[in-house]
N, CA, C and O atoms as CSV, one atom per row, in Angstrom:
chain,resi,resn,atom,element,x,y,z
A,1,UNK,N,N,137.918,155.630,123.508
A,1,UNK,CA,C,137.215,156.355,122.476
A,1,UNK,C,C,138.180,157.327,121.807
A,1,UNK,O,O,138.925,158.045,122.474
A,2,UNK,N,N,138.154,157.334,120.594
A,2,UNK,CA,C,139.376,158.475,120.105
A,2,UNK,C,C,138.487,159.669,119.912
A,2,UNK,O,O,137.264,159.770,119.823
A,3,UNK,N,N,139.684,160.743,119.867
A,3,UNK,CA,C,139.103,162.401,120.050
A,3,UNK,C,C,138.631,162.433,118.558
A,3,UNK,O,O,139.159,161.840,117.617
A,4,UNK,N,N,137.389,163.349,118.527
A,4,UNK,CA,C,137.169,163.950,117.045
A,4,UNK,C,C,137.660,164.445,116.290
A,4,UNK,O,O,138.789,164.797,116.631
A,5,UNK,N,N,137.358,164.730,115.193
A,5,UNK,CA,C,138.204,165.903,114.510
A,5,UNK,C,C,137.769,166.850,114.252
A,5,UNK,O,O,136.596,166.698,113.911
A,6,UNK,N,N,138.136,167.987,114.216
A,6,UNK,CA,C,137.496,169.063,114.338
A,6,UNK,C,C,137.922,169.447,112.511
A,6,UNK,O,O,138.989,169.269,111.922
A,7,UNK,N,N,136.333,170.139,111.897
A,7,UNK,CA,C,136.285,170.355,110.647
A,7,UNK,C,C,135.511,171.716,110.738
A,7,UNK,O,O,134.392,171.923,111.206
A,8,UNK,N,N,136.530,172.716,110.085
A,8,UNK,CA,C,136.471,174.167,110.040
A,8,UNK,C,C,135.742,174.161,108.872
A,8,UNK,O,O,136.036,173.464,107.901
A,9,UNK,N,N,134.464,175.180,108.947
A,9,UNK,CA,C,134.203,175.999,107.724
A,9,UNK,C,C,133.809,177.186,108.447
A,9,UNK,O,O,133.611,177.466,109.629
A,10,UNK,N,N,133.746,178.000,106.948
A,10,UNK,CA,C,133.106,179.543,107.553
A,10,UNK,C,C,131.911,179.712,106.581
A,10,UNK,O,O,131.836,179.376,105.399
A,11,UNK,N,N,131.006,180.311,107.367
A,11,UNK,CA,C,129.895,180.668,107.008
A,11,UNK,C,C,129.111,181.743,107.710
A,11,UNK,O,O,129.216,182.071,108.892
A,12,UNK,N,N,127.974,182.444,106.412
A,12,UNK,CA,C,127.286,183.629,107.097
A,12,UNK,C,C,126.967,183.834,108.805
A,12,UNK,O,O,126.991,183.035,109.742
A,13,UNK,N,N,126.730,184.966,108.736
A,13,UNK,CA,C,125.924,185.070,110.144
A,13,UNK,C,C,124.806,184.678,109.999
A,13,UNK,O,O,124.274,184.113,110.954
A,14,UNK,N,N,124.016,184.862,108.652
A,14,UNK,CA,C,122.541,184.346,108.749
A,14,UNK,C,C,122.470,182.749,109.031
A,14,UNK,O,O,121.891,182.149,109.937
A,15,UNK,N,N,123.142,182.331,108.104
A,15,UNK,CA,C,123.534,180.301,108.024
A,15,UNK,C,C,123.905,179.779,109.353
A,15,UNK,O,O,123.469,178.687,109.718
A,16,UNK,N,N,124.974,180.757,110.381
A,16,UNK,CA,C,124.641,180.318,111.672
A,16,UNK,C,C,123.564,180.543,112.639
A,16,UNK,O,O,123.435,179.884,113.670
A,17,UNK,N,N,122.771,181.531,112.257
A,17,UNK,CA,C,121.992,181.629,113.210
A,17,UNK,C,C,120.761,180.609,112.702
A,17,UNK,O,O,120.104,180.004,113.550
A,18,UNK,N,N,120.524,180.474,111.472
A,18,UNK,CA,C,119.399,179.625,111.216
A,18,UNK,C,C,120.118,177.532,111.755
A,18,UNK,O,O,119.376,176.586,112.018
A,19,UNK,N,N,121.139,177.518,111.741
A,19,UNK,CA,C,121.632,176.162,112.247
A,19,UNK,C,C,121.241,176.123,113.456
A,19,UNK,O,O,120.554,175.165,113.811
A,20,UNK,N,N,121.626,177.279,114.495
A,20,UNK,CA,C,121.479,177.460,115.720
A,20,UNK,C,C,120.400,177.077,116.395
A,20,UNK,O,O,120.163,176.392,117.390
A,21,UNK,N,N,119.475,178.029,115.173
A,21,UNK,CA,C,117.966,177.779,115.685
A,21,UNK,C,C,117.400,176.247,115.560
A,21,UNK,O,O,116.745,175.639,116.407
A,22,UNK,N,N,117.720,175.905,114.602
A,22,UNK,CA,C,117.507,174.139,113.962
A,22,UNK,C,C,118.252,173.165,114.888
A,22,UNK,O,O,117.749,172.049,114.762
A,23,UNK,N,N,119.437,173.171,115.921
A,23,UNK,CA,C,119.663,172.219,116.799
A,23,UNK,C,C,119.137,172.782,118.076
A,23,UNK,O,O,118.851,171.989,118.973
A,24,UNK,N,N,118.987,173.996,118.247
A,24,UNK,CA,C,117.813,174.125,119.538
A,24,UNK,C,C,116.506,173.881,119.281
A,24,UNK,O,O,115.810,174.024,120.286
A,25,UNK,N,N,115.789,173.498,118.093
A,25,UNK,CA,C,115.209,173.377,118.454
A,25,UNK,C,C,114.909,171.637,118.270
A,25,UNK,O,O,113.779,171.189,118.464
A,26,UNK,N,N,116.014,170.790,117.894
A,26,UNK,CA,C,116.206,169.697,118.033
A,26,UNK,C,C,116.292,169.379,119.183
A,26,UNK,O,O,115.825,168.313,119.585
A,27,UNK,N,N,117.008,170.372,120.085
A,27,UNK,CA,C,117.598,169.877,121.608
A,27,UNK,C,C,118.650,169.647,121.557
A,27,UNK,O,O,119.178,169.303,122.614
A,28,UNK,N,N,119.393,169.708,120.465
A,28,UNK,CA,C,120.973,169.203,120.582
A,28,UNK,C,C,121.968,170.079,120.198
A,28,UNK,O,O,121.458,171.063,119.662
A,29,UNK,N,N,123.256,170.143,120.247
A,29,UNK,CA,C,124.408,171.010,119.852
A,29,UNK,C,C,124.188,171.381,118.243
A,29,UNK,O,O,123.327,170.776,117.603
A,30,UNK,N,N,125.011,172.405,117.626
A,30,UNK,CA,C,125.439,172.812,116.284
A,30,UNK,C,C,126.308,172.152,115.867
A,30,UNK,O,O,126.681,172.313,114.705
A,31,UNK,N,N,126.946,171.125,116.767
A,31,UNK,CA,C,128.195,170.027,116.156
A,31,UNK,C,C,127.104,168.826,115.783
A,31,UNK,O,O,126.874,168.316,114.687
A,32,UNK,N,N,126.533,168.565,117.048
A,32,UNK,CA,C,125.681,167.355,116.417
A,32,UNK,C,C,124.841,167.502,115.306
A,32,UNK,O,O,124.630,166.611,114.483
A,33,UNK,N,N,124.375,168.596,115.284
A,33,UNK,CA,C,123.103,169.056,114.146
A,33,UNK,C,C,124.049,168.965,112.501
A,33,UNK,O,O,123.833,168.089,111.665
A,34,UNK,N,N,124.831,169.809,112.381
A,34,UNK,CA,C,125.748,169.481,111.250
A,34,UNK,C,C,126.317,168.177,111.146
A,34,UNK,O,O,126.534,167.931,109.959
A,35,UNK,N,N,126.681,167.152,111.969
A,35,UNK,CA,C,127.398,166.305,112.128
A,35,UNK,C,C,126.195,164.738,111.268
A,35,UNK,O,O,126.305,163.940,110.338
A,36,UNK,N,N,125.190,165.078,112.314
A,36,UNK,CA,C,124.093,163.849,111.540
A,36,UNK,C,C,123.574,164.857,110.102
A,36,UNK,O,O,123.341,164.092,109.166
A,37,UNK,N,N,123.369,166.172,109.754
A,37,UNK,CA,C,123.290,167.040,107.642
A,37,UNK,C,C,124.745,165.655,107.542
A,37,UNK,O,O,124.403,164.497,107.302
A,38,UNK,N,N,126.240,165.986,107.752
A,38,UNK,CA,C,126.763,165.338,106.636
A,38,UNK,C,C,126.941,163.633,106.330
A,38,UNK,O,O,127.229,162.891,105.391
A,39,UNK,N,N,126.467,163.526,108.159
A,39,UNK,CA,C,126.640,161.541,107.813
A,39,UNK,C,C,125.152,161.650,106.890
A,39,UNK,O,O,125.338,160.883,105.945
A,40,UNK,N,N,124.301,162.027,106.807
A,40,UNK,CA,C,123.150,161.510,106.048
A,40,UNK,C,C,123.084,162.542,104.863
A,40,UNK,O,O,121.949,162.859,104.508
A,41,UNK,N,N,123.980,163.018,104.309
A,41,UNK,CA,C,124.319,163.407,102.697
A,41,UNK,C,C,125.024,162.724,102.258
A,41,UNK,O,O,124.938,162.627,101.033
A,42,UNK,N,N,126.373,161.659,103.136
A,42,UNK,CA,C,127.151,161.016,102.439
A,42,UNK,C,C,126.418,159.672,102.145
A,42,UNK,O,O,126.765,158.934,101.223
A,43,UNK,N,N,125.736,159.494,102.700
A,43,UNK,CA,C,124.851,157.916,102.565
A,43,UNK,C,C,123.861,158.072,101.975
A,43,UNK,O,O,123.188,157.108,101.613
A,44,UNK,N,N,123.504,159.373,101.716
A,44,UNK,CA,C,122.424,159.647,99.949
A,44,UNK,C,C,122.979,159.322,98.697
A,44,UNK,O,O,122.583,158.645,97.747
A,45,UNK,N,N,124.337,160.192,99.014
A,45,UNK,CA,C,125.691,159.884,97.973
A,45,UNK,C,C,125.588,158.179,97.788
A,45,UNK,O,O,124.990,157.771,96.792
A,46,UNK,N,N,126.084,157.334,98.605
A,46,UNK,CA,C,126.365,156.093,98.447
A,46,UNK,C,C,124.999,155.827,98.003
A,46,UNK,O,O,125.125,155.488,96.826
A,47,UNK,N,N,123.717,155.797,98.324
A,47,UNK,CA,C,123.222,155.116,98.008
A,47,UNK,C,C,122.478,155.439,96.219
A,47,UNK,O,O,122.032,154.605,95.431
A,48,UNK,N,N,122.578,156.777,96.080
A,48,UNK,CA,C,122.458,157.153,94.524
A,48,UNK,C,C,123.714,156.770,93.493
A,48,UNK,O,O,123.787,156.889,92.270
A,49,UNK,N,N,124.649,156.276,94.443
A,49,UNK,CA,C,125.510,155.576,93.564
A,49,UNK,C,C,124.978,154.252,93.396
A,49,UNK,O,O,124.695,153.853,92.266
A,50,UNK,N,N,124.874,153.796,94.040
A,50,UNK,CA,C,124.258,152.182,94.295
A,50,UNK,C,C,123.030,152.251,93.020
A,50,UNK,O,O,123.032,151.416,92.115
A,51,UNK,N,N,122.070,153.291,93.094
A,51,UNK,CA,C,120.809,153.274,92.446
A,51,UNK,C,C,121.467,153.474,91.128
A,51,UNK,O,O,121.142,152.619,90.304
A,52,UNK,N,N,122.301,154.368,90.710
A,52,UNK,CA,C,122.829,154.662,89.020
A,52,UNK,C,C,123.239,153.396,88.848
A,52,UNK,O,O,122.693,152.967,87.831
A,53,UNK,N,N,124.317,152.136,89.614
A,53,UNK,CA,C,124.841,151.187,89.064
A,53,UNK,C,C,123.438,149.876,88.929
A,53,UNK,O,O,123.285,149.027,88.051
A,54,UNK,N,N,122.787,150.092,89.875
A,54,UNK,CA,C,121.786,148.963,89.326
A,54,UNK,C,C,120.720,149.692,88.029
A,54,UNK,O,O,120.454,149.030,87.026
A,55,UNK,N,N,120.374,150.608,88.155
A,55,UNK,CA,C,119.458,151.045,86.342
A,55,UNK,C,C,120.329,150.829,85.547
A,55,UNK,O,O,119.850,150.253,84.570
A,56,UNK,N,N,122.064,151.103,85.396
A,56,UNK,CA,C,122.711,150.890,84.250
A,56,UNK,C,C,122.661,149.114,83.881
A,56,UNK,O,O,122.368,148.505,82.852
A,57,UNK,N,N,123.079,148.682,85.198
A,57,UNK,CA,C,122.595,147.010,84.800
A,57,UNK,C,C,121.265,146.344,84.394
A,57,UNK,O,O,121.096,145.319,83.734
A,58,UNK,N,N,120.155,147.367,85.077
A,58,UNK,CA,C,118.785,146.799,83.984
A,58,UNK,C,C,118.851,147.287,82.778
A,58,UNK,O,O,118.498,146.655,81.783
A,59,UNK,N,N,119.245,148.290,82.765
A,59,UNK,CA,C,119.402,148.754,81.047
A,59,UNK,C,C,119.641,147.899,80.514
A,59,UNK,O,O,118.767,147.383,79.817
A,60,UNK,N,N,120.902,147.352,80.582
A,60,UNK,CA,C,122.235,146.722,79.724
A,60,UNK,C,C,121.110,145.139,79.694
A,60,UNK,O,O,120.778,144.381,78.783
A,61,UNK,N,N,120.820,145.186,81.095
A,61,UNK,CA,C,119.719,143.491,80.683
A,61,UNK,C,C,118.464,143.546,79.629
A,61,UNK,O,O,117.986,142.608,78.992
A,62,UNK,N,N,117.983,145.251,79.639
A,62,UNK,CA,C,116.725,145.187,79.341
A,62,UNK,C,C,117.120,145.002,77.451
A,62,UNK,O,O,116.739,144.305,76.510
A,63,UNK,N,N,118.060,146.063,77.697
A,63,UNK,CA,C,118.931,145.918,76.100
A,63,UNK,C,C,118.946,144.688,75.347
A,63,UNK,O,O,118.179,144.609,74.387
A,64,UNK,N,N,119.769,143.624,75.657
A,64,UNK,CA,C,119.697,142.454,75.625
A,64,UNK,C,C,118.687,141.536,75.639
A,64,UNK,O,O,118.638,140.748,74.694
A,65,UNK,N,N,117.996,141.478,76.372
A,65,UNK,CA,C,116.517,141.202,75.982
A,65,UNK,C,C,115.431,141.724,75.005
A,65,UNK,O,O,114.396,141.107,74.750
A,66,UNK,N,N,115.750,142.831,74.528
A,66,UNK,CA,C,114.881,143.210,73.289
A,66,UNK,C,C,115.682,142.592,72.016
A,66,UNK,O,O,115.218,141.868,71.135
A,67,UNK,N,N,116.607,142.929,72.116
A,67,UNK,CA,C,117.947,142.170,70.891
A,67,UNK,C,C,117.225,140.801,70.242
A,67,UNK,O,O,116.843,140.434,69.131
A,68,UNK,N,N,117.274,140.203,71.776
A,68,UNK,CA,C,117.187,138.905,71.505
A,68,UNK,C,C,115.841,137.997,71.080
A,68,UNK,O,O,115.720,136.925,70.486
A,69,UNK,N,N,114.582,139.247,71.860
A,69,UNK,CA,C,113.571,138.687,71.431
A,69,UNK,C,C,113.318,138.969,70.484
A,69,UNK,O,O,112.481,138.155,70.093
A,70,UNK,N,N,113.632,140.142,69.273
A,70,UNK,CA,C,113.425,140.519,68.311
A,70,UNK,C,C,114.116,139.742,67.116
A,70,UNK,O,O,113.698,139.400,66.010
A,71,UNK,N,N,115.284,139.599,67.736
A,71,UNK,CA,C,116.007,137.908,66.770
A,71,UNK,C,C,115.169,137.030,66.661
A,71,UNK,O,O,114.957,136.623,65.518
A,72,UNK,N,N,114.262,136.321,68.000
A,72,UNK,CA,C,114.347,135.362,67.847
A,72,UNK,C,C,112.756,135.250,67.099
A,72,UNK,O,O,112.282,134.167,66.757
A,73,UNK,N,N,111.823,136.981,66.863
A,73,UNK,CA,C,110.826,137.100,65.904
A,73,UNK,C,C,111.097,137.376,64.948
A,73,UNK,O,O,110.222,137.057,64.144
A,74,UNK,N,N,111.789,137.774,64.583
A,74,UNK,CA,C,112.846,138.185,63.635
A,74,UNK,C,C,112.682,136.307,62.645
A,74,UNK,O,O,112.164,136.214,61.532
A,75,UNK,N,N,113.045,135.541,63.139
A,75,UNK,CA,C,113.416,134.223,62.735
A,75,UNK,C,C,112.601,133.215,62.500
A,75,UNK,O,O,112.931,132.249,61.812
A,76,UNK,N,N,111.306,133.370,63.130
A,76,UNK,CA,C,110.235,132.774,63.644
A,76,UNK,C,C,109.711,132.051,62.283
A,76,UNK,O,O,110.000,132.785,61.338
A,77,UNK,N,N,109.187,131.127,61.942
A,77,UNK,CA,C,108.119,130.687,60.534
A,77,UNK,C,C,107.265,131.771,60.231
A,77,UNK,O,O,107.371,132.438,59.202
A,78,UNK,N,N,106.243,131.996,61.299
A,78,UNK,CA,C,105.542,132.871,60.818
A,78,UNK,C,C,106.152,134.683,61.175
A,78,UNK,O,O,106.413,135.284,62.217
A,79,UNK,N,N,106.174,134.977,60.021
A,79,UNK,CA,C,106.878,136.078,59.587
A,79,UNK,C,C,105.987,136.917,60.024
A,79,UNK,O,O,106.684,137.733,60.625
A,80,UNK,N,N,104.538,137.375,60.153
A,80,UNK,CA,C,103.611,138.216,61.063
A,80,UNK,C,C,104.077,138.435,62.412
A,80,UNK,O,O,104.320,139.462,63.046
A,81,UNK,N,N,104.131,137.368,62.651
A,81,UNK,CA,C,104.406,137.615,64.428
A,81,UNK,C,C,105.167,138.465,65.018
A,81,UNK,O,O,104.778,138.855,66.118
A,82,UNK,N,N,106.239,138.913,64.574
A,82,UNK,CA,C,107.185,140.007,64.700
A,82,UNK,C,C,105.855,141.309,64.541
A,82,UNK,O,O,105.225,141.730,65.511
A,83,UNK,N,N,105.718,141.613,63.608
A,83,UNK,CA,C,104.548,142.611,63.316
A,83,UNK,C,C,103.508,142.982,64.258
A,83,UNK,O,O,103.272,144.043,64.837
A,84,UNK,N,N,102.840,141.630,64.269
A,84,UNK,CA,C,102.074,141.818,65.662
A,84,UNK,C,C,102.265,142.124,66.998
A,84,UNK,O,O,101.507,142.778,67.714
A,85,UNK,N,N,103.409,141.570,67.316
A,85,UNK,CA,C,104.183,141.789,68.629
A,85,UNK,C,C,104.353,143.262,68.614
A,85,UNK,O,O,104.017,143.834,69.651
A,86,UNK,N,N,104.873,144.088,67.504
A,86,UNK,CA,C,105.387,145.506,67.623
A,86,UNK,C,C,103.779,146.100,67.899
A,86,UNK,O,O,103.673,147.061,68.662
A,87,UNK,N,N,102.894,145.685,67.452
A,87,UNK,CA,C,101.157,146.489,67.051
A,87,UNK,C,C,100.926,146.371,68.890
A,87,UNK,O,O,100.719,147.317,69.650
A,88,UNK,N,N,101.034,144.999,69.226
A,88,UNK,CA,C,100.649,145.003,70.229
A,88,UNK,C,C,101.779,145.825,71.327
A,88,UNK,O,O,101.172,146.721,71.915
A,89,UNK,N,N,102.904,145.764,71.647
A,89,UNK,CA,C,103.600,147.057,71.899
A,89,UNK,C,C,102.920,148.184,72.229
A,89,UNK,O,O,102.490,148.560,73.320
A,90,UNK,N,N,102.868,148.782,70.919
A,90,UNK,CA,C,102.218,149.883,70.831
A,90,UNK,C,C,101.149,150.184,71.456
A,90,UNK,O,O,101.181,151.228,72.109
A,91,UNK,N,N,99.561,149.165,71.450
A,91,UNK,CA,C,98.875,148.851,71.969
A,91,UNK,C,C,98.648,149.520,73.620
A,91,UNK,O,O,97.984,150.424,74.127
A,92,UNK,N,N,99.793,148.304,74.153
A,92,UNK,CA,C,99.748,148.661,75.249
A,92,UNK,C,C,100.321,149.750,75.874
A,92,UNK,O,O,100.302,150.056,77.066
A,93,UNK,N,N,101.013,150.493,74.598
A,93,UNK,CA,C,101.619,151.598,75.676
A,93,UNK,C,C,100.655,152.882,75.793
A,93,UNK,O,O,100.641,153.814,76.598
A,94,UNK,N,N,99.815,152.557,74.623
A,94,UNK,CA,C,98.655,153.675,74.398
A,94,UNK,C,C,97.746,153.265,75.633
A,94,UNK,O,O,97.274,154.207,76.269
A,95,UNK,N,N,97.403,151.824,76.105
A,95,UNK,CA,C,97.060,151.500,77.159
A,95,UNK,C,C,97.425,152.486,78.543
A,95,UNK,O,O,96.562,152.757,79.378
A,96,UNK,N,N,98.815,152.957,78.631
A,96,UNK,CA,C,99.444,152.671,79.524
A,96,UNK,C,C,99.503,154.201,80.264
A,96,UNK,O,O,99.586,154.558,81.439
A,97,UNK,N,N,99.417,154.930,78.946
A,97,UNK,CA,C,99.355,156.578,79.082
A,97,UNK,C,C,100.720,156.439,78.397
A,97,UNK,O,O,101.053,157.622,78.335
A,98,UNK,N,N,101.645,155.789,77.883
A,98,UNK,CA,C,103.354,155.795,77.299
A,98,UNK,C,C,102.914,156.292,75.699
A,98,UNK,O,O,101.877,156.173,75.046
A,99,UNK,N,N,104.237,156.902,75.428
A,99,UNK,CA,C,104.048,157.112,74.282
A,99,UNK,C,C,104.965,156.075,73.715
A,99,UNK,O,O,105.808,155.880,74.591
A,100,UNK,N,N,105.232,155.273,72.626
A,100,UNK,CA,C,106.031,154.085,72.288
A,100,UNK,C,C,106.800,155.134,71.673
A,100,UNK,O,O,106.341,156.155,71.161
A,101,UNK,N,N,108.236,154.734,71.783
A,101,UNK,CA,C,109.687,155.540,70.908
A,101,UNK,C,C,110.418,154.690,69.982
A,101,UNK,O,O,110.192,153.505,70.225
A,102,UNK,N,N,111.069,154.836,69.184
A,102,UNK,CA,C,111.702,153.955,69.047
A,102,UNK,C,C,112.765,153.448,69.224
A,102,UNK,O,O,113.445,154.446,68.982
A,103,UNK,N,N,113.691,152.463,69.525
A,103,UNK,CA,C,114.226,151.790,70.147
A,103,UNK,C,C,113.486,151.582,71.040
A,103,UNK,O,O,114.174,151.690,72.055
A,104,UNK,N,N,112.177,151.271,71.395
A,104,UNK,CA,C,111.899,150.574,72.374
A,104,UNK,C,C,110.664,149.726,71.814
A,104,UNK,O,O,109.585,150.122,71.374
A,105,UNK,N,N,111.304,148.086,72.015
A,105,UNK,CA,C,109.856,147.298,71.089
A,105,UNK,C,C,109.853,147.955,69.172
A,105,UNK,O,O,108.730,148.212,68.738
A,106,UNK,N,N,110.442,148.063,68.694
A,106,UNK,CA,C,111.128,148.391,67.274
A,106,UNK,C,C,110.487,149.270,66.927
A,106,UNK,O,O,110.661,150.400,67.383
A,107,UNK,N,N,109.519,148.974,65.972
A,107,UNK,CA,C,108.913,150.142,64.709
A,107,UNK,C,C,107.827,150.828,65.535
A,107,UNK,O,O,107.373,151.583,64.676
A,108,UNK,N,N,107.474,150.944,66.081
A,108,UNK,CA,C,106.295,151.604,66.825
A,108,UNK,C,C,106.713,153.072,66.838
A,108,UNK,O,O,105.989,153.916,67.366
């Protein structure tokens, strides 16, 4: 098993005594008690990284998908349908409690 490392900070007298109190009354040391605060802040870290990179990729999909469906009403024979699609949009966001913005679902 390799030795730990030992990681210095300084802090109040109040901040130690309230740690103190928080791994007694865990049952366990002030090394362990700080030790599982920073493994489970760094794996909040990782995982709110994880969460920013997947919303930026639905964005970027959701993006793309309005583009495209709006091209492809945009193009359509019947030239209403675009229109309607935005009414109904709207529709549902009044449905929804949303307020419609724009850039989202076009003219609404």
């Amino acid at each position: 098993m390799t030795r730990p490392i030992c990681l210095q900070v300084y802090i109040s007298d109040e901040l130690s005594s309230l740690i103190r109190k928080a791994a007694r009354a865990k049952g366990i040391s002030m090394s362990e008690w700080v030790r599982s605060l920073l493994a489970n802040a760094c794996a909040e870290d990782e995982l709110a990284s994880r969460m920013n990179t997947s919303i930026e990729r639905i964005s970027r999909q959701s993006v793309f998908l309005m583009v495209g469906i709006d091209a492809l009403l945009a193009g359509h024979p019947d030239h209403a349908l675009r229109d309607r699609a935005h009414q109904a949009y709207a529709r549902k966001c009044r449905e929804l409690g949303l307020a419609p913005t724009l850039g989202e679902g076009g003219d609404a």
